[in-house]
N, C-alpha and C positions, 0 to 999 in steps of 0.2 A: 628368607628375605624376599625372595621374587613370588616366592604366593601369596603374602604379605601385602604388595604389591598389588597385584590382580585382585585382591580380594579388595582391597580399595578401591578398585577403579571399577568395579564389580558395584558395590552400593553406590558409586558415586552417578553411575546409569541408571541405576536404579530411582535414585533420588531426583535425577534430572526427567527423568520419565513422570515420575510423580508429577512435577509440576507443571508438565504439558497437559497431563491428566484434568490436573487443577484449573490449566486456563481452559480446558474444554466444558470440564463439567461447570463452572462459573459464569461461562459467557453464557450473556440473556439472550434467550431469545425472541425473534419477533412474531407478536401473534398476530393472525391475522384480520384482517379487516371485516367487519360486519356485512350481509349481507348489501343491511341497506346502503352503505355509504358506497359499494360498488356499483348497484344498480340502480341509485337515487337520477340516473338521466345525467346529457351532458349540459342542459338547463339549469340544473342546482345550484344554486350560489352560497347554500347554506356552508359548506365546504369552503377551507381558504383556499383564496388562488395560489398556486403554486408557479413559481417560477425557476423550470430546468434550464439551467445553461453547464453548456458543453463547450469546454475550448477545444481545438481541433490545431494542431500544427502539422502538418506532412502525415498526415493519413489516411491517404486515400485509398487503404486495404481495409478501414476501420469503419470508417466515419459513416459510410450507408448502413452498417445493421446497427451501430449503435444509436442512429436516430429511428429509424424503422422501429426498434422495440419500443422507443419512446412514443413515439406516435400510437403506440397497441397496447398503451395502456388504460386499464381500466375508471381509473379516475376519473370524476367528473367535472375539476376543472383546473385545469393546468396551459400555463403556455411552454413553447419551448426556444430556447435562444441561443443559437449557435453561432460561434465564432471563430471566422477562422483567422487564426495568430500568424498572418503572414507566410503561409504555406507556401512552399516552392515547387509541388505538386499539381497533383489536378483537385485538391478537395476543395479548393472554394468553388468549382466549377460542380462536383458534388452536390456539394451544400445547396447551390443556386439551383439546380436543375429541383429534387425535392421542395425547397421553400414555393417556387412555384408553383409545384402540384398539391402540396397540401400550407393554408394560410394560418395556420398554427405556428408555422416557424417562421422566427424570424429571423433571416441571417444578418449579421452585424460583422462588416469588414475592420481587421485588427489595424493598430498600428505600433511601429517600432516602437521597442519599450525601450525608456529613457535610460541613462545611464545609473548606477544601481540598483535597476528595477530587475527581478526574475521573469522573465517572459510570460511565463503562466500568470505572475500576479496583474500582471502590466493589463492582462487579456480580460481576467476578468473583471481588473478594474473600471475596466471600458464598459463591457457588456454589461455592467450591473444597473447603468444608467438606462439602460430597456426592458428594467423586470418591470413588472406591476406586482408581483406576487406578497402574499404576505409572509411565506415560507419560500426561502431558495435549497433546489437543490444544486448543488455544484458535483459534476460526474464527467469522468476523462472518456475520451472518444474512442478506448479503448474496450468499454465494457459494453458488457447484453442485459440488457433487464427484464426480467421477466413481466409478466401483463400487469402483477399486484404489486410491482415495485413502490411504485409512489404511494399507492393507499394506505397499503402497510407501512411504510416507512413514519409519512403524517400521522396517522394514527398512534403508531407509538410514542412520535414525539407530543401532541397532545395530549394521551395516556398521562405522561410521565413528565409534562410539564418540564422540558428541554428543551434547553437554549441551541446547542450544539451537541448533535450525532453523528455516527461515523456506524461504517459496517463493513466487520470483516468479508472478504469478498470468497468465493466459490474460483478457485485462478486455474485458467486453463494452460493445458502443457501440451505444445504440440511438436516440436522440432527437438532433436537430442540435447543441444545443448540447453535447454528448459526444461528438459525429464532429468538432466544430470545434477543440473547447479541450485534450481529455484525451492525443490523439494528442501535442502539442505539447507539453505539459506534462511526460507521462510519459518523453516522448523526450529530455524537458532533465535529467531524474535519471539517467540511463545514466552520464553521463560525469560524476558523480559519485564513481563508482569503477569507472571501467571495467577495472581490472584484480582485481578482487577481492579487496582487500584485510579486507576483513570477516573473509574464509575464515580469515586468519593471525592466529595467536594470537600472533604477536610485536607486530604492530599494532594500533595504538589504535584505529581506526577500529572502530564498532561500532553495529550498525543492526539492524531487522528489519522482515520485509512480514506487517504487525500482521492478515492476512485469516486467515492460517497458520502458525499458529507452534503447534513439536513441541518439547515438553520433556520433560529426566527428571522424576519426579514430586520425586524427593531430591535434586536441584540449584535446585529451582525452589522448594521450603522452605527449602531452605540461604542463598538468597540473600535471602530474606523478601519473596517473589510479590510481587504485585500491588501489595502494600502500601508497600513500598521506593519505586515510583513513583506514588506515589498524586495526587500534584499534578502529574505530565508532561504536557504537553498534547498531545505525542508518545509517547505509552507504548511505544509497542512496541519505537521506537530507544532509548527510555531502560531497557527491560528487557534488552532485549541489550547495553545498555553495562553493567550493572550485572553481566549475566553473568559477562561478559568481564573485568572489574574483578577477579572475584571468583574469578580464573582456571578458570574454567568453558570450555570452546572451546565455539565458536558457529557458526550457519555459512548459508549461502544458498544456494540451487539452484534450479534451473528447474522451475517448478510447474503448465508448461504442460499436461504430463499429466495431472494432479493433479485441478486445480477450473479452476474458471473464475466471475469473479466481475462485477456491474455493482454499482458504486459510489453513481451516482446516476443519475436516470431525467429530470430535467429542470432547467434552469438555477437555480431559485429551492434548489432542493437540494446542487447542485455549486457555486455561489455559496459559501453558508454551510460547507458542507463543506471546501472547500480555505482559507477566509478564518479559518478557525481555528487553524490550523497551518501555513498555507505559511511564512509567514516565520518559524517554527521551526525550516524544515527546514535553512533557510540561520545557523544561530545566529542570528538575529534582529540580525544586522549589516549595519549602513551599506552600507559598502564592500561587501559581498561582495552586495547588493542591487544597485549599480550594477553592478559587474561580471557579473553574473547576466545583468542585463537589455542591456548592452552586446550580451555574445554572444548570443544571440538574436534581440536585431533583428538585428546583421550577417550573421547563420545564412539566417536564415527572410526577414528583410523586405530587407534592401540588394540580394539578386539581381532582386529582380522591379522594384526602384528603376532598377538597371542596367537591365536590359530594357525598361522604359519609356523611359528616356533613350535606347539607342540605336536605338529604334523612333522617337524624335522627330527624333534624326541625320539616317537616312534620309533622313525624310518631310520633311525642308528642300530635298530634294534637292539641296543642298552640303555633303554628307556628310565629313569630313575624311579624310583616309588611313588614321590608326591606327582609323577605326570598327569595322573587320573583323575587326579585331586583340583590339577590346574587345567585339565579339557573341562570336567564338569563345570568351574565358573566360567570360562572362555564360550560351554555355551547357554549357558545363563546371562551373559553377556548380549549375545549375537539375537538368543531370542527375547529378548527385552529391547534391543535394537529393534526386529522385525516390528512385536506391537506398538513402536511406536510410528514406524513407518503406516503402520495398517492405519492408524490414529490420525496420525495429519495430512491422509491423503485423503480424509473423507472431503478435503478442502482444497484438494487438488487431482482436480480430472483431465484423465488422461495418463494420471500415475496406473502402475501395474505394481504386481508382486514382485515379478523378478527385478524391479528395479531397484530393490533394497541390496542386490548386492555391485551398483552403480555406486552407492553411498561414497566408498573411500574416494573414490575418480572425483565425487562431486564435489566432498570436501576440501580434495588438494585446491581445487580452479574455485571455491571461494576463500579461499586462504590468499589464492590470487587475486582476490580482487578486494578484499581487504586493504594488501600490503598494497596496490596500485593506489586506490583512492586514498591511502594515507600519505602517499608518496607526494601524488598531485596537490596536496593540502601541503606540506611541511617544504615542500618544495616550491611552490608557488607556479605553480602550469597549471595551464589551462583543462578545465573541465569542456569536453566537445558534446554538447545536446543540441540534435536536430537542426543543425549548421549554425547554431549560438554557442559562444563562449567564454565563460568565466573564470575567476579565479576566486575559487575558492579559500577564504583565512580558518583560523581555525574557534571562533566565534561561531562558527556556522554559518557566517552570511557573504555575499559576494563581493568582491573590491569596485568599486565606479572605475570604467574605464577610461585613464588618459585622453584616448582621442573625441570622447563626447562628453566632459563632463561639464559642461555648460548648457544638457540636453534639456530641455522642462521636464517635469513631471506631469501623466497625465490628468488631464478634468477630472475634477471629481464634480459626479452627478448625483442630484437624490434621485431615488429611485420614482420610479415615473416618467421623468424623463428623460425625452427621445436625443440626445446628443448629435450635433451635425457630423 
């Protein structure tokens, strides 16, 4: 019966491997941009103007290289529009010292978002009234872009005549609990839709990697922006379902080229961070919580459970017969475990080898933050993000708070213009 057993939970890694497989070998990639469109001069107008904006809330570890790569990009013509959403730091002092040295940026001071509104949407609701662009990019103040970011990204989306893209990010790991938790984490969203159904516009499934996200400027009015999900506590998968809704095609690809981004830099931040949203990601459902957490302890923690047990086998030295039978899938197991660690960490630097056998540690503490953010949802507490706080229902979207809900909502601008 218990080899029986392992021999199940044996294919059943096997099978989950497969489809991590699956969403690697499927994800498009992006080619890149032609010579000429890089070196066409910053005079070019043949090219759409692009409009980058970055919302910025308490980042003032961030905010400088994440504009810096933007400003060194090779595109020839883009403006950039940075906003800061009310920082209680020094980044709008940041922001302001840069904008005066280089008049490509334009900084745009945030204001309180109204009552049901998401902070981020509230921001960039604002700021979108100072694009001119006929393409937005929307990118968190968290990432690095490389020089071809924007050219290749445009390009694609032109290519392939897309309303809305998104791109998996390159996510860097640098503090322990980021080497512990994020590999784990990020590695249980793969088989989510490992076959890319996003891509298909027959299909409902509809998501985006909210670090990067490339729109028309007239698809993304058409659907009424930012505003439309103003209460998502997921915006960016609720912007792309809205797209998609709105038979707009959408789409995801590989953004390893791209940027590369660090999320959070130390527990007390990736805490609050994932406990705001994780149990969103899953519809903030029972079942599909247990079932979540099932397959990942039997992924990540039952092989090392085996290998303890038939490491105690042994060591009785009255080992039973089928022992041999049960280390050989145990480590069939483990190294089918390793390749996939090899696998999804081409997507995360700063992973090493030995931190595959971190794995169980990591999955206990997202098993933790699972049950937290399901708790904060069914429970009705408050979500704490960057000294803002909600309450999260189980809809996904936020409750308007009591003490302001007589707040406006903000202006909505067409793009162009300049908002006082």
């Amino acid at each position: 019966m218990l080899l029986t057993i392992i021999f199940i939970n044996t294919l059943f890694i096997m099978a989950l491997y497969a489809l991590t497989l699956a969403f690697y070998i499927l994800l498009k990639p992006v080619e890149p941009a032609n010579f000429v469109l890089r070196k066409s001069g910053p005079d070019n107008k043949e090219m759409p103007l692009v409009s980058v904006l970055v919302p910025a809330r308490n980042e003032e570890t961030k905010i400088g290289r994440c504009i810096e790569s933007l400003l060194a990009q090779d595109y020839p013509n883009f403006e950039l529009i940075v906003i800061d959403d009310r920082s209680t730091d020094s980044t709008g002092e940041i922001i302001a010292r840069l904008a005066e040295r280089d008049p490509r940026i334009k900084f745009v001071k945030g204001k309180d978002a109204p009552s049901g509104w998401i902070g981020k949407c509230n921001a960039l609701a604002h700021a979108v009234g100072y694009a001119s662009g006929d393409w937005f990019v929307f990118t968190d103040a968290d990432t690095y872009h490389h020089k071809n970011s924007i050219a290749d990204a445009v390009k694609h989306g032109i290519d392939h005549k897309i309303d809305l893209m998104s791109f998996v990010p390159n996510q860097e790991l640098g503090s322990a609990p980021e080497k512990l938790i994020m590999p784990v984490l990020l590695s249980s969203f793969l088989i989510g839709d490992p076959f890319h159904s996003v891509n298909d516009p027959r299909a409902q499934r509809a998501y985006a990697y909210g670090q990067y996200i490339l729109c028309r400027r007239s698809s993304y009015l058409a659907v009424g922006g930012h505003r439309s999900v103003r209460d998502e506590i997921v915006e960016d998968h609720a912007l792309a379902r809205v797209f998609k809704e709105k038979g707009f095609k959408i789409e995801v690809a590989d953004g390893k080229s791209l940027y590369k981004v660090r999320m959070y830099t130390d527990l007390e931040s990736l805490w609050q961070g994932w406990t705001k949203n994780l149990y969103s990601f899953i519809d903030s459902k029972p079942h599909y919580l247990v079932l979540l957490l099932s397959m990942m302890n039997t992924v990540i923690i039952a092989p090392w459970l085996w290998l303890a047990y038939v490491i105690w086998l042994y060591s009785t030295g009255d080992a039973p017969d089928f022992t041999w039978r049960l280390a050989a899938l145990v480590v069939v197991q483990l190294g089918v475990m390793a390749l996939w660690q090899k696998r999804t960490s081409e997507h995360h630097e700063g992973s090493r080898w030995y931190h595959f056998f971190m794995q169980p540690i990591g999955c206990i503490m997202v098993n933790a933050l699972y049950l937290h953010s399901a708790y904060l949802v069914h429970s009705g507490s408050q979500v704490n993000w960057k000294g803002r706080r909600y309450v999260v229902n189980t809809h996904k979207t936020i409750e308007p708070s009591d003490a302001d809900a007589t707040a406006s909502t903000p202006a909505v601008y067409k793009v162009g213009d300049v908002p006082e």
